[in-house]
PAFITI-399501 format. One record per residue (C-alpha): residue in one letter; x, y, z. Coordinates in Angstrom, 3 decimals, padded with zeros to 6 digits. Example, Ala and Ser with C-alpha at 12.3 -4.5 7.8 and 13.67 -1.06 7.14 Angstrom:
// residues 2
<node><code>A</code><px>012.300</px><py>-004.500</py><pz>007.800</pz></node>
<node><code>S</code><px>013.670</px><py>-001.060</py><pz>007.140</pz></node>
//
This chain:
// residues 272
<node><code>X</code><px>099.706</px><py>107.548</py><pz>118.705</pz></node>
<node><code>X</code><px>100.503</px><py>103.932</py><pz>119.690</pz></node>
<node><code>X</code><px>103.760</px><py>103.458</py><pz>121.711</pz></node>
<node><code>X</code><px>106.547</px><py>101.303</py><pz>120.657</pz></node>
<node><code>X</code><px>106.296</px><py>099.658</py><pz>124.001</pz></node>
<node><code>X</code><px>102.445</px><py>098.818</py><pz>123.582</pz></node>
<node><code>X</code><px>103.042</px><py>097.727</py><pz>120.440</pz></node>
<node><code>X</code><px>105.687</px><py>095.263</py><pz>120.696</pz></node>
<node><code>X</code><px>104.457</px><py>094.169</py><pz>124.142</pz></node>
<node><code>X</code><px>101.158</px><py>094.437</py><pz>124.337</pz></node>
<node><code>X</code><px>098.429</px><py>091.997</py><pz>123.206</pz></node>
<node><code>X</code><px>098.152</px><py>091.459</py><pz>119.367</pz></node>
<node><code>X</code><px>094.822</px><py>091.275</py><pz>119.438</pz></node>
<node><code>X</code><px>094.104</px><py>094.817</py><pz>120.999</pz></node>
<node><code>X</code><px>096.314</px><py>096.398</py><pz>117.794</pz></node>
<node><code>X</code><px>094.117</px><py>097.102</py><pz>115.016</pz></node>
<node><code>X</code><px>095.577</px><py>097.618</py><pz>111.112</pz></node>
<node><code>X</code><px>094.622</px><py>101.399</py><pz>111.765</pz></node>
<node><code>X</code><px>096.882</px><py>101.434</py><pz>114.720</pz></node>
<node><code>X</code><px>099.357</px><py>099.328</py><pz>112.907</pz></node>
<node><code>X</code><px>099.232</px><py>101.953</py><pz>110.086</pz></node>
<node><code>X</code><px>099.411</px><py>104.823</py><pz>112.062</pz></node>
<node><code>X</code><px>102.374</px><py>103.537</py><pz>113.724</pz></node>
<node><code>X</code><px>104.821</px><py>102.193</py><pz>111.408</pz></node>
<node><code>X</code><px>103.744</px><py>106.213</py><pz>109.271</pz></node>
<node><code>X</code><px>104.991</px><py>108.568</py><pz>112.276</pz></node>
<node><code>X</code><px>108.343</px><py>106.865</py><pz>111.658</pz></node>
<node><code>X</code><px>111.015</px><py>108.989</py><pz>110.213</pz></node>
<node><code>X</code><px>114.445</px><py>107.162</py><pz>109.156</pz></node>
<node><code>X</code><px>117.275</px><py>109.005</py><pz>109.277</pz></node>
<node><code>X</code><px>117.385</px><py>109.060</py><pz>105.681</pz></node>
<node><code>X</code><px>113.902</px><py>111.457</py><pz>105.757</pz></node>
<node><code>X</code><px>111.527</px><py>108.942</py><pz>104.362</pz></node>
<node><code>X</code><px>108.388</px><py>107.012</py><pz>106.487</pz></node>
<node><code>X</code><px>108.355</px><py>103.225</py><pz>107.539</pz></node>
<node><code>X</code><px>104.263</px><py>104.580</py><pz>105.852</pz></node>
<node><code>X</code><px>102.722</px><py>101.144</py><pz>105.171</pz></node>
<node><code>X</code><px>099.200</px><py>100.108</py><pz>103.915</pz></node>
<node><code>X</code><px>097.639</px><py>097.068</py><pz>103.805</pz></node>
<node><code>X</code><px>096.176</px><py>095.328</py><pz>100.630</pz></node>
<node><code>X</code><px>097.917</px><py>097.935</py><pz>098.106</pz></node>
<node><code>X</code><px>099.562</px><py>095.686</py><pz>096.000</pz></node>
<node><code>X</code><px>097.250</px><py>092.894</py><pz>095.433</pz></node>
<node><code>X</code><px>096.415</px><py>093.412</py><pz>091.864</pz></node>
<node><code>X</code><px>100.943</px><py>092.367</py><pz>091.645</pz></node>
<node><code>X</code><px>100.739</px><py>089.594</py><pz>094.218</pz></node>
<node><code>X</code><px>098.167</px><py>087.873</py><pz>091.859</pz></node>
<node><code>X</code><px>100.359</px><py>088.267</py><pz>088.436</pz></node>
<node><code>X</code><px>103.314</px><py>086.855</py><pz>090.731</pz></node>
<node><code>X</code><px>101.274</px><py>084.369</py><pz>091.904</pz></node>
<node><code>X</code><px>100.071</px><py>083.399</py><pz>088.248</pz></node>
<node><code>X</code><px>103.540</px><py>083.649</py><pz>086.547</pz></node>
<node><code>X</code><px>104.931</px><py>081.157</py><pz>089.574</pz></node>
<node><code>X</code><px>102.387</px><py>079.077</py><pz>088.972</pz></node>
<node><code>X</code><px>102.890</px><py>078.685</py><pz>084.625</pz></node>
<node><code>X</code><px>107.203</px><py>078.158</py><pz>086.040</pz></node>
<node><code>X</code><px>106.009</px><py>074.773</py><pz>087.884</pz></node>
<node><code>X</code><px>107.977</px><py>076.414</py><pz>090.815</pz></node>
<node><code>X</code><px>106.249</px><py>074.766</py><pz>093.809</pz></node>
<node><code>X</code><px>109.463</px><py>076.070</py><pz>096.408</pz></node>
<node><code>X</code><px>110.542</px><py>079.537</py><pz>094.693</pz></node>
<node><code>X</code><px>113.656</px><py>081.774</py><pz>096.813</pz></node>
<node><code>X</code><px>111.551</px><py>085.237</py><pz>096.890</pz></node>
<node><code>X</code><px>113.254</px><py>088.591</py><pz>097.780</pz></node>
<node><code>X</code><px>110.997</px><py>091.328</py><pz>098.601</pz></node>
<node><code>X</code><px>113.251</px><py>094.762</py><pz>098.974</pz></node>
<node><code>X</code><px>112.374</px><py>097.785</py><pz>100.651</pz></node>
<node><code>X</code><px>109.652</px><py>096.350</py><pz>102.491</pz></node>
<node><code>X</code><px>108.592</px><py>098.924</py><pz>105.255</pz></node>
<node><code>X</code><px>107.002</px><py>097.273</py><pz>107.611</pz></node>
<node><code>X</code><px>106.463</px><py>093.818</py><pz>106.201</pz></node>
<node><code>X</code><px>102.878</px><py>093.821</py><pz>105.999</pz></node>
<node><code>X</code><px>103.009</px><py>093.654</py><pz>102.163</pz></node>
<node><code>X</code><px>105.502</px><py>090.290</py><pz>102.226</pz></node>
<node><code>X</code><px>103.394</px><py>088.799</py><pz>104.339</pz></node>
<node><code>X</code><px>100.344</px><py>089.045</py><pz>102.244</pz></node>
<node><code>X</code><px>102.660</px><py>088.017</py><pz>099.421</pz></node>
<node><code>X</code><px>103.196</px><py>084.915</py><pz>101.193</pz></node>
<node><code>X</code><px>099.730</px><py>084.484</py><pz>101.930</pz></node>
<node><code>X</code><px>099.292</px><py>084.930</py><pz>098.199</pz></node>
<node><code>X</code><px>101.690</px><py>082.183</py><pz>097.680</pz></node>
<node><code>X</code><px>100.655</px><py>079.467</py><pz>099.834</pz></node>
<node><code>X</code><px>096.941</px><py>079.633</py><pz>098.963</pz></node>
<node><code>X</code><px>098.252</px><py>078.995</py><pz>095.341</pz></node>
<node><code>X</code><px>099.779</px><py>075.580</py><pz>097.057</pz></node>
<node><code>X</code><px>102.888</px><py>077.277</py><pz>096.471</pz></node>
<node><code>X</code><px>105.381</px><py>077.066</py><pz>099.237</pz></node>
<node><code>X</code><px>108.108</px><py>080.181</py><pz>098.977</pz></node>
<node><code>X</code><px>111.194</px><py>080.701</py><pz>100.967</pz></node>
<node><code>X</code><px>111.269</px><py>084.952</py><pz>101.564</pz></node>
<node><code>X</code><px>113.759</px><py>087.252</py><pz>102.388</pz></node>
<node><code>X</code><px>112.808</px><py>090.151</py><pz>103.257</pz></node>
<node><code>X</code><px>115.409</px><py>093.419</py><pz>103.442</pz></node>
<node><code>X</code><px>114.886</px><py>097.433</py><pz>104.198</pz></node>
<node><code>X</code><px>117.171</px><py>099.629</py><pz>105.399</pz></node>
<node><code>X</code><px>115.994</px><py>099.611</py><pz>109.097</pz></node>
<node><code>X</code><px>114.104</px><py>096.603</py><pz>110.566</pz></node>
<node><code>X</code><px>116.352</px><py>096.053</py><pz>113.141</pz></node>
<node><code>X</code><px>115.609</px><py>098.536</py><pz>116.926</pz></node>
<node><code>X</code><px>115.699</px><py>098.870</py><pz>120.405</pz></node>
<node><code>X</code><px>113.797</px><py>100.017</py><pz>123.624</pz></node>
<node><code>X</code><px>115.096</px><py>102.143</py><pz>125.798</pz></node>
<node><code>X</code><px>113.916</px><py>103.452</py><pz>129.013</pz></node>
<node><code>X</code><px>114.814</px><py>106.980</py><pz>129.586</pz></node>
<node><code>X</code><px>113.699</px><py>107.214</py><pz>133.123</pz></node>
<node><code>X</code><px>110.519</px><py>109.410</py><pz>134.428</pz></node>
<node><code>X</code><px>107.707</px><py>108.092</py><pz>132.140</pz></node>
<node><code>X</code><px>110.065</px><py>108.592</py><pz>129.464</pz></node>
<node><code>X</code><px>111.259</px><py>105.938</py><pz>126.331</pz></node>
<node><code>X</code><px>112.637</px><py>105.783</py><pz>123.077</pz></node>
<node><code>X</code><px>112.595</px><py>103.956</py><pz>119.753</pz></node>
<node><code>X</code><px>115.988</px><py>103.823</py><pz>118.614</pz></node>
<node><code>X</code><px>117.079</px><py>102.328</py><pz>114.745</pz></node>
<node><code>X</code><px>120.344</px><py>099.931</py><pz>115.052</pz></node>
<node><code>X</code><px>122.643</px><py>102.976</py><pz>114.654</pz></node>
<node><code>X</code><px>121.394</px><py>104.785</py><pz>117.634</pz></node>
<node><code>X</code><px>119.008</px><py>107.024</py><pz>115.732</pz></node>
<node><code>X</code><px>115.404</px><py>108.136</py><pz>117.688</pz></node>
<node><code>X</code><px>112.506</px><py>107.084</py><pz>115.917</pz></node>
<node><code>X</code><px>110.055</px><py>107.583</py><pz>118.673</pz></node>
<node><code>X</code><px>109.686</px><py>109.072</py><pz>122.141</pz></node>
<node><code>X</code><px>107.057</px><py>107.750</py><pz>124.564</pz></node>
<node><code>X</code><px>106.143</px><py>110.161</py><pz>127.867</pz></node>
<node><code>X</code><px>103.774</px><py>108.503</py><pz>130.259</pz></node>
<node><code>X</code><px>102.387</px><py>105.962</py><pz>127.591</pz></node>
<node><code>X</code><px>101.810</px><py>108.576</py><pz>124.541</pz></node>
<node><code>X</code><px>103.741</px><py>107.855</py><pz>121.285</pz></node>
<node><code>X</code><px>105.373</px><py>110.789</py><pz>120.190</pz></node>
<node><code>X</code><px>107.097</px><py>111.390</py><pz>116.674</pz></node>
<node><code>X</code><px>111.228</px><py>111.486</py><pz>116.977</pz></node>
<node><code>X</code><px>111.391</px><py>114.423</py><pz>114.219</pz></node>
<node><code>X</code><px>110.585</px><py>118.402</py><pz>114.790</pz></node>
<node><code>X</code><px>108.899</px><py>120.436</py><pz>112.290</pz></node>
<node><code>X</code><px>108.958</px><py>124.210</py><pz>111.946</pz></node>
<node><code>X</code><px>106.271</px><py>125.026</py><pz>113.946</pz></node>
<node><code>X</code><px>108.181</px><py>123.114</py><pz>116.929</pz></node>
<node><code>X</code><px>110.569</px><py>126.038</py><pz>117.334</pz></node>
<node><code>X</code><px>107.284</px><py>127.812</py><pz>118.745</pz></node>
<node><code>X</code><px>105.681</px><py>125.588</py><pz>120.480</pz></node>
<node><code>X</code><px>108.769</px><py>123.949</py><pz>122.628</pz></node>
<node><code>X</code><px>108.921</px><py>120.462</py><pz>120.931</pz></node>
<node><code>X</code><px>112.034</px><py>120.656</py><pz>119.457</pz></node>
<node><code>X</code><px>113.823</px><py>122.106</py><pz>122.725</pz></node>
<node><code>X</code><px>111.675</px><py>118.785</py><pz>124.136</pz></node>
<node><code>X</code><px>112.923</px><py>116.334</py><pz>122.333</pz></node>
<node><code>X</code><px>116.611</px><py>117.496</py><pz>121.792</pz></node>
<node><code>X</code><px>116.768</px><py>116.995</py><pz>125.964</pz></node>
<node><code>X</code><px>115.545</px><py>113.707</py><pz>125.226</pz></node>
<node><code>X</code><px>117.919</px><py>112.775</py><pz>122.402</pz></node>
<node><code>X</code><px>121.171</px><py>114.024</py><pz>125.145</pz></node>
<node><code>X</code><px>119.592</px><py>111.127</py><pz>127.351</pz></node>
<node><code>X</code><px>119.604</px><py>108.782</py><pz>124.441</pz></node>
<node><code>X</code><px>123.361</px><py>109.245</py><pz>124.185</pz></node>
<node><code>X</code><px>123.763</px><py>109.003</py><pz>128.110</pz></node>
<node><code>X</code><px>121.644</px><py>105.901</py><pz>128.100</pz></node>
<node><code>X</code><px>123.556</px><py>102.925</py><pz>129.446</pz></node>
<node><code>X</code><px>123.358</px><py>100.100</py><pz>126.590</pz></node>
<node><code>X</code><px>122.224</px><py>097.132</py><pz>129.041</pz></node>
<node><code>X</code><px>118.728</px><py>096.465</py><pz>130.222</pz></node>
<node><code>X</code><px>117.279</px><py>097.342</py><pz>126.047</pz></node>
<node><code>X</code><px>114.926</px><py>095.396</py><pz>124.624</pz></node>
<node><code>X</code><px>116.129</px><py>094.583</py><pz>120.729</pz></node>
<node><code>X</code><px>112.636</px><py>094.394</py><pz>118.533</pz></node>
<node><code>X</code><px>112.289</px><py>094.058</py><pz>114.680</pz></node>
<node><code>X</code><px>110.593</px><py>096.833</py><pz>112.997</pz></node>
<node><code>X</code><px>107.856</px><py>094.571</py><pz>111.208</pz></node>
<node><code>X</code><px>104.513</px><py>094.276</py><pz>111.572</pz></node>
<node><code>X</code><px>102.998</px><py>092.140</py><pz>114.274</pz></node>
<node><code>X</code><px>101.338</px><py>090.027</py><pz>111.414</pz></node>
<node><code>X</code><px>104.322</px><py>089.213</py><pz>109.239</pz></node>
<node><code>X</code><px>106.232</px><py>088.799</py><pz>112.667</pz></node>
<node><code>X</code><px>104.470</px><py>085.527</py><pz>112.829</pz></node>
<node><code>X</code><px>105.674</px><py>083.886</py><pz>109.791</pz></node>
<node><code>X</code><px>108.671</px><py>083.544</py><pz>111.195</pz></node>
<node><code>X</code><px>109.084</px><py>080.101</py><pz>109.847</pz></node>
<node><code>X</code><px>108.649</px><py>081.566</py><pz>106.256</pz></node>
<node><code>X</code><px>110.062</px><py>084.965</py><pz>106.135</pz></node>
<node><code>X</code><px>113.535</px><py>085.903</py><pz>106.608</pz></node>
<node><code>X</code><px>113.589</px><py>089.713</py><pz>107.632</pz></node>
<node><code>X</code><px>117.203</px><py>090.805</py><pz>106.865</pz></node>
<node><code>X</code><px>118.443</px><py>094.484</py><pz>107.451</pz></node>
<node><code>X</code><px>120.216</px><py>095.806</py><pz>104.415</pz></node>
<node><code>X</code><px>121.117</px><py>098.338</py><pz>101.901</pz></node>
<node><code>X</code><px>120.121</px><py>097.978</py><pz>098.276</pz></node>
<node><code>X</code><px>122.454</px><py>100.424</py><pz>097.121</pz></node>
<node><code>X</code><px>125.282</px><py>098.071</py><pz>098.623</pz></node>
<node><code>X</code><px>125.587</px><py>095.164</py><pz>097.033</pz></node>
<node><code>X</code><px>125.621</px><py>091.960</py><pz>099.735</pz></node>
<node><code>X</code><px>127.815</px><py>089.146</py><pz>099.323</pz></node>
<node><code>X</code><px>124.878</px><py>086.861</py><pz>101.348</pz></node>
<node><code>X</code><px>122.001</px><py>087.492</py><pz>098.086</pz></node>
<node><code>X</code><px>123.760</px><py>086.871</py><pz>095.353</pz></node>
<node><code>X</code><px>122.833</px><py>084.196</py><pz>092.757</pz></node>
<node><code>X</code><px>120.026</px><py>082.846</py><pz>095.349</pz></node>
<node><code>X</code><px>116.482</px><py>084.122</py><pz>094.269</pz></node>
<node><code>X</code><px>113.793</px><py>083.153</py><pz>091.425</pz></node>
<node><code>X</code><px>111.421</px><py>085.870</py><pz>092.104</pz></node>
<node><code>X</code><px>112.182</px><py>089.602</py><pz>093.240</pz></node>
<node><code>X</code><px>109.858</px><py>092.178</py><pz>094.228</pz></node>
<node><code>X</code><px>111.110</px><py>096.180</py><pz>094.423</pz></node>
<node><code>X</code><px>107.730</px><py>097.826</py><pz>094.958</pz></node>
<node><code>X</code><px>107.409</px><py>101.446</py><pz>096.135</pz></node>
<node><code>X</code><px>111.164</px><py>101.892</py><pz>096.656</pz></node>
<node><code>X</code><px>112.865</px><py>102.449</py><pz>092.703</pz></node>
<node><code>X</code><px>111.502</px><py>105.170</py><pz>091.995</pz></node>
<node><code>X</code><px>112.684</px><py>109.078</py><pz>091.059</pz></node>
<node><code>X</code><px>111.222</px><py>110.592</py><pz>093.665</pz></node>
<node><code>X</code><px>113.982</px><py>108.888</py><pz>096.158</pz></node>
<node><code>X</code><px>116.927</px><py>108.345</py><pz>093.882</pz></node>
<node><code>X</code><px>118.989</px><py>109.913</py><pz>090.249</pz></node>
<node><code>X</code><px>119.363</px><py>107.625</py><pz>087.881</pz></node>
<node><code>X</code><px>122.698</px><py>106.522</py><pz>088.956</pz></node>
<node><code>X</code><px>121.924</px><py>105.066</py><pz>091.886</pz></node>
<node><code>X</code><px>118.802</px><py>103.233</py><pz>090.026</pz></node>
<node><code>X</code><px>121.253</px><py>102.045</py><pz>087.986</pz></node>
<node><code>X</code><px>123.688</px><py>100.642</py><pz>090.744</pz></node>
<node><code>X</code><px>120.646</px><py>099.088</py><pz>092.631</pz></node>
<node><code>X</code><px>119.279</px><py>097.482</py><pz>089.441</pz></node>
<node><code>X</code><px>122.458</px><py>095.908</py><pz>089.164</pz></node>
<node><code>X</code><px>122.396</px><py>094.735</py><pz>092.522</pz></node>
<node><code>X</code><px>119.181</px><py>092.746</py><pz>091.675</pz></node>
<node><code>X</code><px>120.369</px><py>091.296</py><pz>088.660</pz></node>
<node><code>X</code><px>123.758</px><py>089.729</py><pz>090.481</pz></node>
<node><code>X</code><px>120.816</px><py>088.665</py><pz>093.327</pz></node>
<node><code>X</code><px>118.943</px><py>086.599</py><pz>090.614</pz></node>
<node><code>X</code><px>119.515</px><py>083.008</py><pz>090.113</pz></node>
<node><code>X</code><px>119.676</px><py>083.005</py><pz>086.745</pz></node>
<node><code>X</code><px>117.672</px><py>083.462</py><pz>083.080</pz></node>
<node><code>X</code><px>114.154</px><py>082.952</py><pz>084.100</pz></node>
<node><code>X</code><px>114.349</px><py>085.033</py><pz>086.862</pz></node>
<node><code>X</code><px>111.212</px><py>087.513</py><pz>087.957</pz></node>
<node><code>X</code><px>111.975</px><py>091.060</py><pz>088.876</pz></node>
<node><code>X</code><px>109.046</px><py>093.019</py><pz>089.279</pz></node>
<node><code>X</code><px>109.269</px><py>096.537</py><pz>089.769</pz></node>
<node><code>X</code><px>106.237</px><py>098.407</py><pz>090.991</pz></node>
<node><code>X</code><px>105.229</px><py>102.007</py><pz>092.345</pz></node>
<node><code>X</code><px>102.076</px><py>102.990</py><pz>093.827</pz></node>
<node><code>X</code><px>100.846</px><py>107.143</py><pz>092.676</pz></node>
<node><code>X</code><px>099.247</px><py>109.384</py><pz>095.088</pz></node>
<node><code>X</code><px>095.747</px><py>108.649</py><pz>093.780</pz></node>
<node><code>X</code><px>096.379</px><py>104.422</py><pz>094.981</pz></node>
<node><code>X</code><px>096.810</px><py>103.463</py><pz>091.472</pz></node>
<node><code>X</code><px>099.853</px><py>100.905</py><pz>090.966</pz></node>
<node><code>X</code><px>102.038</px><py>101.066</py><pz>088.061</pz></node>
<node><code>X</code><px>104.957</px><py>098.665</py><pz>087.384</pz></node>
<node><code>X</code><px>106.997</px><py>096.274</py><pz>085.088</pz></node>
<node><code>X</code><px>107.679</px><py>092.285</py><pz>085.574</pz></node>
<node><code>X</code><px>110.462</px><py>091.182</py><pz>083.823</pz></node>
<node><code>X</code><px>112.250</px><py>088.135</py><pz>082.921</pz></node>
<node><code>X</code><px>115.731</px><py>088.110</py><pz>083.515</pz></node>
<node><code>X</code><px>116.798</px><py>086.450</py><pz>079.558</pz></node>
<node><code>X</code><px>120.014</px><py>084.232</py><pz>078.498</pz></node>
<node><code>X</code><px>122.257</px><py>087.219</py><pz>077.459</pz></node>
<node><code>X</code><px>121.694</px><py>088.435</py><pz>081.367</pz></node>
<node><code>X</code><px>118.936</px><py>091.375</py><pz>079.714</pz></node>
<node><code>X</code><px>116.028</px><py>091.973</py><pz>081.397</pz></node>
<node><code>X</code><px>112.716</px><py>091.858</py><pz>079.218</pz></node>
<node><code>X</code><px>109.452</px><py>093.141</py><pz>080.118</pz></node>
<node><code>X</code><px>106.638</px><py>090.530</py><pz>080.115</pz></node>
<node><code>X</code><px>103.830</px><py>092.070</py><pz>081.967</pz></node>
<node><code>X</code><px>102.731</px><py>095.671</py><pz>083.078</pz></node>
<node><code>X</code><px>100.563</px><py>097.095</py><pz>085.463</pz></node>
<node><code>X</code><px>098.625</px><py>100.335</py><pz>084.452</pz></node>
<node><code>X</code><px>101.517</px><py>102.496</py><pz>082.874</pz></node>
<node><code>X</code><px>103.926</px><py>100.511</py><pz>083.197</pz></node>
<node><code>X</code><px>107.150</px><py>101.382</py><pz>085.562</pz></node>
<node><code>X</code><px>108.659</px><py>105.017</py><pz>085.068</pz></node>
<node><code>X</code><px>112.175</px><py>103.660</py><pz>085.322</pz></node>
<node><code>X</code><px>111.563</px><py>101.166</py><pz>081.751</pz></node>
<node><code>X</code><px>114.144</px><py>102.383</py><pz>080.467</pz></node>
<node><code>X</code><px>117.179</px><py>102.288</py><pz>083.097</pz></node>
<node><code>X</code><px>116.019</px><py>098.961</py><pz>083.567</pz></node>
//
């Protein structure tokens, strides 16, 4: 596996999408679930976006993208956009986009999320997943890697280098994307009121969350819109690559009403 340090630092062109892939997928948040990222998976939504921007007459739309892994997906969003001669402002939020670099001394460094939390070790150049599985009791991993997390929490905090957790490629539209660290199930005082389109793709879903805290983040998207007219589309992509989802248009008596679908539809319709 690709380092963190060769990532970040080494020469963009000598990172393929594979790599890319690979990396941002051996990356366990502390919350269990993968940074797993793909690219071109939700094309068939950036293009109904795209259309339904266009039909608004909104040349400069606010977009918030939510849960976005590793980024890849916004920027091809974007990309989306701009060929349309549409020119979008995006924020772009998931729970960990912010890290660090530390060296651990002998060959030895580790990814760390903003709350201190190993993501990956490197030893002598190898990229090596931050989270044990069974089998590592036998083998020696986990007895491995818990000596490494004790010199995490010795390391001195000087001398890091602070990184985002984004892809290389959406890195450089800097000038377009805002990548903002944040939790959907807390609502943020900086989003409200501010966006005309927002994208939830691969993150509301039952698989991650009960219906309660659907319900809480929903809400949190509504207060985030900018008003009736407002796009919220609402997407999940199956094991098999097919995407089903919902975009809806946020109406006068603050509802939300479906006005497109993709395959099925989205399985949380009706909390929605």
């Amino acid at each position: 596996m690709i380092s963190a340090h060769r990532y970040f630092n080494g020469p963009a062109e000598s990172i393929d999408w594979r790599q890319e892939a690979e990396f941002f997928a051996a990356i366990r948040l502390q919350n269990r679930t993968y940074k797993k990222t793909a690219p071109g998976r939700l094309g068939q939504l950036d293009s109904l976006l795209v259309g339904l921007v266009a039909q608004r007459g909104w040349t400069e739309p606010a977009v918030l993208d939510v849960g976005v892994s590793s980024g890849i997906t916004t920027r091809e969003l974007l990309d989306a956009l701009r060929q349309a001669g549409i020119k979008p402002a995006v924020t772009a939020t998931d729970l960990a986009l912010n890290g660090e670099i530390v060296d651990l001394g002998l060959g030895v460094r580790a990814l760390l999320d903003s709350r201190g939390h190993p993501l990956q070790f490197e030893w002598c150049g190898v990229g090596l997943r931050a989270w044990n599985r069974r089998l590592d009791l036998l083998t020696g991993y986990r007895l491995l890697t818990a000596h490494w997390r004790r010199l995490v929490a010795r390391a001195p905090r000087t001398g890091r280098q602070h990184v985002k957790l984004v892809s290389r490629q959406a890195a450089t539209a800097a000038d377009a994307i805002a990548f903002i660290e944040d939790d959907l199930s807390v609502r943020n005082p900086a989003l409200l009121g501010r966006f005309n389109v927002i994208r939830a793709a691969n993150i509301l879903n039952r698989l991650y969350f009960g219906a309660d805290q659907l319900r809480a983040m929903i809400a949190n998207l509504a207060a985030y819109a900018k008003g009736p007219g407002t796009l919220i589309a609402v997407l999940r992509t199956h094991d098999d690559g097919t995407n089903h989802g919902t975009v809806y248009q946020l109406a006068q008596d603050g509802k939300f009403v479906p006005i497109e679908r993709i395959g099925a539809g989205s399985e949380i319709d009706d909390l929605v």
